[in-house]
Every structure is written in C-alpha cells, then in structure tokens.
C-alpha positions as CSV (number, residue, x, y, z in Angstrom):
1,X,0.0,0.0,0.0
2,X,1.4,3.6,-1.0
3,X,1.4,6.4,1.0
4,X,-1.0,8.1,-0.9
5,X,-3.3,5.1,-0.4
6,X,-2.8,5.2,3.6
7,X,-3.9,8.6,3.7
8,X,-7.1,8.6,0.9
9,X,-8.4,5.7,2.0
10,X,-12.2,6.0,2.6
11,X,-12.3,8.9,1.3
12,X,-14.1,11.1,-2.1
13,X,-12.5,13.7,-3.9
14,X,-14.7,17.1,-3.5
15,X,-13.4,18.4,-7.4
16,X,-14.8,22.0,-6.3
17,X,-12.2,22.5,-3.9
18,X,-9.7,21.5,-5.8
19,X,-8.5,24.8,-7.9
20,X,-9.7,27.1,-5.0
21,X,-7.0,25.1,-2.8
22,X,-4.2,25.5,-5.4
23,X,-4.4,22.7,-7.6
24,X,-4.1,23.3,-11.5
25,X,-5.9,21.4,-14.2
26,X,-3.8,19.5,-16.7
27,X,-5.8,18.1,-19.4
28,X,-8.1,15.7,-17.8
29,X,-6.0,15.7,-14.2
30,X,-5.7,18.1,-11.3
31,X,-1.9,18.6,-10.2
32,X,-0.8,20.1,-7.4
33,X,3.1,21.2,-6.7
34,X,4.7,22.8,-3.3
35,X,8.2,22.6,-2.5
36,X,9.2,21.5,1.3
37,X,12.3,21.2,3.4
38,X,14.0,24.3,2.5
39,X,13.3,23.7,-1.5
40,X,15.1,20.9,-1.5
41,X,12.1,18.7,-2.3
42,X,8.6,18.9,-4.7
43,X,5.7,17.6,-4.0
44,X,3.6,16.2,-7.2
45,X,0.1,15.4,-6.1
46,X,-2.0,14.5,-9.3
47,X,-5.8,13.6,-9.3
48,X,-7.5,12.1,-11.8
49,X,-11.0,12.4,-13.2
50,X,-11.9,9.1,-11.5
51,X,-10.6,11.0,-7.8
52,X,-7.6,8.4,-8.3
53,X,-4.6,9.8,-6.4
54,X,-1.1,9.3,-6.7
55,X,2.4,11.0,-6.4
56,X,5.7,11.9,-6.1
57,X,8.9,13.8,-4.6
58,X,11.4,14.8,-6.5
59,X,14.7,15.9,-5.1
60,X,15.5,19.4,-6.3
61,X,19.3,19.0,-6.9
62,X,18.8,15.9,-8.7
63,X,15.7,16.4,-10.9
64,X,14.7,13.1,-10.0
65,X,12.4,11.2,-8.0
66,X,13.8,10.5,-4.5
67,X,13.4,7.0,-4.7
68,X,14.3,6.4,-1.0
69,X,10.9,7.6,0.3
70,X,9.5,4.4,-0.8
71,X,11.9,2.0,0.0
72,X,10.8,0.3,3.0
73,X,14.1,-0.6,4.2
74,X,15.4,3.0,4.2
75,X,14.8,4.1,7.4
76,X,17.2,6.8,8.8
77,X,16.6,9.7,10.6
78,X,16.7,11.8,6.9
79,X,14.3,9.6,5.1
80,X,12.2,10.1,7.9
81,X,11.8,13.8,7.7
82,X,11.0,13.7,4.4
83,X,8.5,11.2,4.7
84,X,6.6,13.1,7.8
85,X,7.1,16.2,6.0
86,X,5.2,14.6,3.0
87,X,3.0,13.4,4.7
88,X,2.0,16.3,6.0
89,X,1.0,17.7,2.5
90,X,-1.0,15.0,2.1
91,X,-2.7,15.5,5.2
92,X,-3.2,18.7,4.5
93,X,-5.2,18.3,0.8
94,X,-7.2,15.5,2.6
95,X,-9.0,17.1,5.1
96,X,-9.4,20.0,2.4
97,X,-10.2,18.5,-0.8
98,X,-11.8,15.3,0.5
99,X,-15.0,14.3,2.5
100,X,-15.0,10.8,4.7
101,X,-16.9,7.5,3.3
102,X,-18.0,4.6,4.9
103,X,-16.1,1.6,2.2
104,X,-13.3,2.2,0.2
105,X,-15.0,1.4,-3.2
106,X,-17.5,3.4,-4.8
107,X,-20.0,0.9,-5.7
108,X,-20.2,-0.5,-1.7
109,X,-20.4,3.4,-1.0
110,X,-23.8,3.3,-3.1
111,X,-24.9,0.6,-1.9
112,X,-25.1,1.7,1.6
113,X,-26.5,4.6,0.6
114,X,-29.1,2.4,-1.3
115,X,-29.6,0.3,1.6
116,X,-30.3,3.2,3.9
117,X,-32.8,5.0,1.5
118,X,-34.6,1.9,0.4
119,X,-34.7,-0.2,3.8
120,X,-33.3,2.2,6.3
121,X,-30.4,0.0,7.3
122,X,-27.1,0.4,8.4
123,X,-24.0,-1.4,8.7
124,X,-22.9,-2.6,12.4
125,X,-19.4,-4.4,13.1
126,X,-19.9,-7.9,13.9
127,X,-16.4,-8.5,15.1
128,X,-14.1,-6.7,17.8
129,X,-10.6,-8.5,16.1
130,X,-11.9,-7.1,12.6
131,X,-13.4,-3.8,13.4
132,X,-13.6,-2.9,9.9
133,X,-16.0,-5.9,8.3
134,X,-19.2,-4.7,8.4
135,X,-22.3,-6.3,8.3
136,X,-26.1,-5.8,7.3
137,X,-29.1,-7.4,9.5
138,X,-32.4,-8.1,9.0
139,X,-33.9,-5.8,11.4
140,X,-37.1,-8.2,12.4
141,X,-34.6,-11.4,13.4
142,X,-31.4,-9.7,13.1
143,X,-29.8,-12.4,11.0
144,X,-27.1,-11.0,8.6
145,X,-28.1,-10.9,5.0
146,X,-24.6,-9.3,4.0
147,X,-20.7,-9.1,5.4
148,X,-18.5,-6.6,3.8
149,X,-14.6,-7.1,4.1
150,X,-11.7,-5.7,2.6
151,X,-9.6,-9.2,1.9
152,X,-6.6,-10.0,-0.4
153,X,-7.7,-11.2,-4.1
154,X,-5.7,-14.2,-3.5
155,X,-8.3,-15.7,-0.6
156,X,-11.3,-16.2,-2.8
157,X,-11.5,-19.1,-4.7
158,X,-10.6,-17.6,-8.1
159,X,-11.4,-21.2,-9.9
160,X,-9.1,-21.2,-13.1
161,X,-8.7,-17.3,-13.3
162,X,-5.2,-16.1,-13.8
163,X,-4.1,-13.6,-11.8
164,X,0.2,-12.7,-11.2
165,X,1.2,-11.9,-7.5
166,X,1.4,-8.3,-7.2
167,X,-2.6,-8.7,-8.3
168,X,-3.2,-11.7,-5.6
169,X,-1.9,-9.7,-3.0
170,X,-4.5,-6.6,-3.8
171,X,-6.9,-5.9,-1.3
172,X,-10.5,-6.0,-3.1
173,X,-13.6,-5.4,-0.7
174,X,-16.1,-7.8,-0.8
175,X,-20.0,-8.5,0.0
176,X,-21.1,-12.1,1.3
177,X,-24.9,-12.6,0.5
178,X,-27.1,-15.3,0.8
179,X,-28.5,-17.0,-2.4
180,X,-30.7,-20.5,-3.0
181,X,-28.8,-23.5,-3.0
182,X,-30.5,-24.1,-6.6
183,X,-29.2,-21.2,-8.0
184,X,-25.5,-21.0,-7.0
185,X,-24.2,-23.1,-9.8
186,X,-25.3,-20.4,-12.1
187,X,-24.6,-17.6,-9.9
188,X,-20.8,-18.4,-9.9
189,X,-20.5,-18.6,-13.4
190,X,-20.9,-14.2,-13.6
191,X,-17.7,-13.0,-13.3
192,X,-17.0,-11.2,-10.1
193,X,-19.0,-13.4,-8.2
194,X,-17.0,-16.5,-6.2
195,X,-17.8,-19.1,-3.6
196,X,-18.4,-17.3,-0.2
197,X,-15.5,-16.4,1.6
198,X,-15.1,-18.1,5.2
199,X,-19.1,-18.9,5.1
200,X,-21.2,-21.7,3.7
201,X,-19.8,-22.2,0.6
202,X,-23.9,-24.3,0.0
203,X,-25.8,-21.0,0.5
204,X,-23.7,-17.8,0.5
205,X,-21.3,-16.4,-2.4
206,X,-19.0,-13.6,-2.3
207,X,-19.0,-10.7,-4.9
208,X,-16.3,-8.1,-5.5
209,X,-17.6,-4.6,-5.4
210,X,-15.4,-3.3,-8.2
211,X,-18.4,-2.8,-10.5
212,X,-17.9,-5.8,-12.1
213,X,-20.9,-7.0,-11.4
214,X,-23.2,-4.0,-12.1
215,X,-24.9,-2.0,-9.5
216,X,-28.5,-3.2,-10.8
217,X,-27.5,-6.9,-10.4
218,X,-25.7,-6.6,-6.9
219,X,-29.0,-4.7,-5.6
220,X,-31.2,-7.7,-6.6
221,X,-28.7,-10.3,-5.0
222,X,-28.5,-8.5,-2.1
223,X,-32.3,-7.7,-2.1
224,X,-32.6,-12.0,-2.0
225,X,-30.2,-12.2,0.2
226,X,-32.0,-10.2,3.1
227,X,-35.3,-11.9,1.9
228,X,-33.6,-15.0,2.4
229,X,-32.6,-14.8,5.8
230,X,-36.2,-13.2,7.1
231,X,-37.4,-16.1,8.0
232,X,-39.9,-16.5,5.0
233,X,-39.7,-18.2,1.7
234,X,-41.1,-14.3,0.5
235,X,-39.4,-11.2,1.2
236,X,-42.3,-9.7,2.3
237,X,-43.4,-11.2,5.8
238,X,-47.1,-10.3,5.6
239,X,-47.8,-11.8,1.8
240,X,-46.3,-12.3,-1.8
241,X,-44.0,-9.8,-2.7
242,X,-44.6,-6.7,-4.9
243,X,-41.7,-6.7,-7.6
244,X,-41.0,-3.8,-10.7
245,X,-39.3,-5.2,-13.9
246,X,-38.8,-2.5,-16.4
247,X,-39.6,-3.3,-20.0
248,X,-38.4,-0.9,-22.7
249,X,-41.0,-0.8,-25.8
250,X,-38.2,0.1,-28.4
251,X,-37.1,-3.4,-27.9
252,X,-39.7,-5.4,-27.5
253,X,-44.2,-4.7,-27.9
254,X,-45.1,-5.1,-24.4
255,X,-48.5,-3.2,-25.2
256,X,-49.2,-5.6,-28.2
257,X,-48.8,-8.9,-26.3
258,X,-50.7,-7.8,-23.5
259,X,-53.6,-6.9,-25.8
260,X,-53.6,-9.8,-27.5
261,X,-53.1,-12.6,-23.9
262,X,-53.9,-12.0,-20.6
263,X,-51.6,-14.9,-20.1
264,X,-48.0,-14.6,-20.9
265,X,-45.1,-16.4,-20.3
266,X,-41.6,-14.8,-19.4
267,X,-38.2,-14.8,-18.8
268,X,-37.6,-15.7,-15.2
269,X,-36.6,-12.9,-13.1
270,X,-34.5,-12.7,-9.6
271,X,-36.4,-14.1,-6.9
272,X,-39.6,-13.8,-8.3
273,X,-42.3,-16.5,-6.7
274,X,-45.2,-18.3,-7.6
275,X,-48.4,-15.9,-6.0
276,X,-46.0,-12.9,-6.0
277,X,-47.3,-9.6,-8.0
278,X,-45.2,-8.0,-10.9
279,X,-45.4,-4.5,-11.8
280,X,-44.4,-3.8,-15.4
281,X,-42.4,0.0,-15.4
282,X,-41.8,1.4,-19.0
283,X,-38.7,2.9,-19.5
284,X,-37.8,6.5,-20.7
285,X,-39.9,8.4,-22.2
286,X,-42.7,7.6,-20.2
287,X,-40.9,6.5,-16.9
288,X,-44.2,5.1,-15.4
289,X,-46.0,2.0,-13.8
290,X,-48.5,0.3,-16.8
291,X,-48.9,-3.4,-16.1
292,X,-50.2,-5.0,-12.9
293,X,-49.3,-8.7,-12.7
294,X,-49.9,-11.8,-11.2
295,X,-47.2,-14.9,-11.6
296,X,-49.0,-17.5,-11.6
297,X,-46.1,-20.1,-12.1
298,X,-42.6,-19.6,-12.0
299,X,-39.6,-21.5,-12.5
300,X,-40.6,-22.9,-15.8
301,X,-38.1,-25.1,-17.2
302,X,-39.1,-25.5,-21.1
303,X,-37.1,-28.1,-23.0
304,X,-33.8,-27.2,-25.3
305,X,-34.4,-23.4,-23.4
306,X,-31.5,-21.8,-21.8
307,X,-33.4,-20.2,-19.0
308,X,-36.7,-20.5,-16.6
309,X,-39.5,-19.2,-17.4
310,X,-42.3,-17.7,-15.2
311,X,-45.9,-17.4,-16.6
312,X,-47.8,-14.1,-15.6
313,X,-51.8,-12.8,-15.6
314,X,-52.2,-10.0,-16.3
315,X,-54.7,-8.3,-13.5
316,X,-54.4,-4.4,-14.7
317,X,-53.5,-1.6,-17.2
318,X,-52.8,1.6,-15.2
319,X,-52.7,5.2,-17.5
320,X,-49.1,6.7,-17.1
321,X,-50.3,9.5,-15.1
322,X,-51.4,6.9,-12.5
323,X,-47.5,5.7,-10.7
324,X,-45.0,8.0,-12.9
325,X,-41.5,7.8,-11.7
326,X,-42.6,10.9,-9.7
327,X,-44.7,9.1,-7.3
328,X,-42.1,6.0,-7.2
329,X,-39.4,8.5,-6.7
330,X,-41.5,9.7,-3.0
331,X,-41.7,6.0,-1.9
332,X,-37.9,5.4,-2.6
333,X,-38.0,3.6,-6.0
334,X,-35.6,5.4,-8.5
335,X,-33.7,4.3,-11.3
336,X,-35.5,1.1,-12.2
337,X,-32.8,-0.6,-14.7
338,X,-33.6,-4.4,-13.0
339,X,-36.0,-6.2,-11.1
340,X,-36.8,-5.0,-7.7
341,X,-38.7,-5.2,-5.0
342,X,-40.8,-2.9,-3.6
343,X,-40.6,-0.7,-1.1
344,X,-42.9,-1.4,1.9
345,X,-44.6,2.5,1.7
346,X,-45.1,2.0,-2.1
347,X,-46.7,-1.1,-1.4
348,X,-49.1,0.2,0.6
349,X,-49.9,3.4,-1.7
350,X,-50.4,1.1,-5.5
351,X,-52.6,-1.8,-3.1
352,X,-55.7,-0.4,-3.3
353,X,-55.4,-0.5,-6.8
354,X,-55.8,-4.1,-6.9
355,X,-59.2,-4.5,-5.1
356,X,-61.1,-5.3,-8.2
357,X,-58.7,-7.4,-9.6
C-alpha cells in the first residue's frame, strides 16, 4: 500500500475544492506542486477524473524522484523527515479536498446509501478482532443478509482465473450474501462473483464490489439475500411480494402482447415467486408504472431453453399518469434498470389499486 493510499483511504475527492486550494488542471488531471524542506524537495500530487490519487517527490538538486521515500528498508533519521514532511501535504489536501466514506470502493459506498434510502439499514461491526467488516441485519430477526470485508484477491476461490502476484496480494472489498442452494451453480458462473468467503460455501457467495458486477445486479442479490434470511420463503413477511421489472418498448411490444393474452409467459426474473405480484415500469420516455401482474407459475423449465421461465396474468393496465417515476421517486423507487422489490410504503400506496382485480 502507498502512501498516498494510507492517507485517501475512505475517502471522495470534492473536485470543487480542488482549484480554490491550489491545484491546476492539466488536461483531464488536477496537479498540485509545493516545495518543502527548504526547497530541497517537490511535492507532485495529481488527481485524476476518476478521484484516483497518486504521487511523487522529487529531489531538487537531482531532478529526480527521491526513490528512498518508498523504500521500506530506508529508514534513517533523513528519510524520515521527508517522509513526515510529505506526509503532511497529504494530510493537509485530505481534510481540504476530501470528505470521509464509509467503504473504500464506490459501488459499496452506493450501496449503503441504497440500503439506507430503500430499507433504512445500516452497517454494524460484527467483530471486535476485525473492526472494519461490516455487516447488514435483517432488522425483524437480526440475522445477517450481508458481510463486507476488505480481503486479499488471492483468498477467494478464483477457480481457473489467472491472476500474477502483485494482483493476488490486492486488497479488493467484498459482500457475502445469501443465495438458494438451486441457484448457486449459475450464480458463480458471472464474473466477479465466487464461492463465499469463510461462510457456507452451500448458500452464500461472495462478490467483488469493483463494478464488475453492475450496480443493478448486486441490488437484486443482495435484495434476495436479506429476503432470504427473514425467515420467510417471500421477502415480504405479511404476503407475496410486490416486484417492478422494467420493459423498454423500443425493444420489444409489451402493449401488443398484453392486448392480445392475458396470459403470458416470461423470462424468469430474480427471486420472483409463484403468487408474487409484478409491476411492469416502462422505461424513458414515459418512466411510469403500466402493467399490474400476477405470476402465476414460475420456474418454468421449457425443453432445449436456456433459461426458466415464469408465466404471468395480467390483473391491470394503469394510465401513465397513474404511478410516474414521480410518485415512485416519494416511496424510494428510482432508477429502475432491473427487477426490484418494492418498497414497503409503495406497497401500501399502489394496493388499493388491486381491489377489483
């Protein structure tokens, strides 16, 4: 781990305060220069347009990086003072450029903050030796639906993936979630998703939150996950659950087959149950609720096809004006790009619209 690492860690870049402070831009990087001890050092702090830092210190008289700063066995009282007085600087630009977060990576940084707006949960620390895994509860039973750790790359079980040793020993956070049994084979063939890490290989896998499995997949495993571990075979306690799949009508003529069957069969999605209801959300440029369904079967496994199937009724045609992304937006439900589950207050608002069907 670099210096600069140690001292960004956690942390997001707040570009506004970046020129203000003393930074320059330089095509698409921010660069910032200060001379220390005397003038006989530079500091080159550059930031990139992903918030990546990194740097260096050149020695004056040479022109030339001093190379002894990051040699771990250089440890006299000289390279010392350089290294303090660096550090320093980089102290400095982090409490001024930067703001704290929670997880290192951006994606488990979004997913708390999905998790708080959707749920209201937050993260607690299971263990006292490993202060900074973090874990998720269900609030009812308090069972864990998801563990996040910061671990080496080299402790998953990478299968036949080649990685060299500098990438083995890279610390990569991590989110262990619960899954069926049934659908683990599958599961573990998406890549960066691997057989759970120091849990129940069985029932739990563990997925790298490098983005590599988008943001709209790793909400709807971690979604099951805390359904999962409720207690109930649903994720909603009281009944079937209420899920939104969004359906884009450049790409396929939802409107048509609805008019022509009331019965239609589909493409298996998440978690979705037998008795749950499926709301159908069309995509930009209407960005409303328009289909009210019932799944009558799922799990369909048709010969020769790739994937389940689940066969749905329709019970309801709402006008756009009825649940726009507006009124989803007020109950928590934005940016509908996969299957989801309802949240409990939008549950309660689009119910009475199913009394007559």
């Amino acid at each position: 781990m670099s210096l600069e690492s140690d001292f960004f860690k956690k942390k997001r870049v707040k570009f506004e305060t970046l020129l203000p402070y003393g930074f320059s831009k330089e095509g698409e990087e921010y660069v910032y220069k200060e001379s220390f001890m005397n003038g006989d050092f530079e500091a080159l702090i550059s930031i990139s347009a992903a918030g990546t830092v990194s740097g260096r210190v050149l020695d004056t008289d040479m022109g030339d990086d001093y190379l002894a700063l990051r040699a771990e066995h250089q440890t006299g009282s000289f390279v010392g003072q350089v290294r303090e007085a660096y550090a320093e600087i980089l102290g400095k630009i982090a409490h001024a450029c930067f703001e704290a977060q929670p997880f290192i990576e951006e994606q488990t940084n979004r997913l708390a903050q999905k998790l708080e707006q959707v749920y209201g949960d937050k993260y607690d620390h299971p263990f006292k030796k490993y202060p900074a895994f973090s874990s998720y509860r269900y609030p009812l039973n308090r069972k864990w639906y998801g563990l996040i750790m910061a671990i080496e790359r080299g402790k998953l079980d990478l299968g036949e993936e080649k990685w060299d040793q500098e990438e083995l020993r890279q610390q990569v956070e991590v989110i262990n979630l619960k899954v069926k049994p049934d659908d683990l084979a599958e599961l573990l063939t998406v890549p960066g998703i691997y057989p759970s890490y120091h849990m129940n290989k069985k029932s739990w896998i563990s997925v790298v939150l490098d983005g590599t499995v988008t943001d709209e997949q790793l909400f709807s495993l971690v979604d099951n996950s805390r359904a999962l571990v409720s207690g109930k075979s649903l994720g909603n306690p009281a009944g079937p659950d209420f899920w939104i799949i969004p359906a884009n009508l450049k790409y396929y003529d939802i409107d048509a087959e609805f008019a022509t069957h009331k019965i239609n069969i589909w493409p298996q999605k998440a978690s979705i149950q037998t008795g749950d209801y499926l709301f159908v959300y069309i995509t930009a440029p209407t960005r409303a609720l328009r289909y009210a369904c019932r799944v009558l079967e799922s799990g369909i496994q048709q010969p020769h096809a790739k994937r389940k199937q689940m066969k749905l009724e329709l019970l309801k045609k709402y006008d756009d004006s009825d649940f726009p992304i507006e009124r989803l937006k007020a109950h928590g439900v934005t940016n509908i790009r996969g299957p989801r589950r309802m949240t409990a207050s939008l549950i309660d608002d689009i119910k009475p619209s199913l009394k007559d069907s």
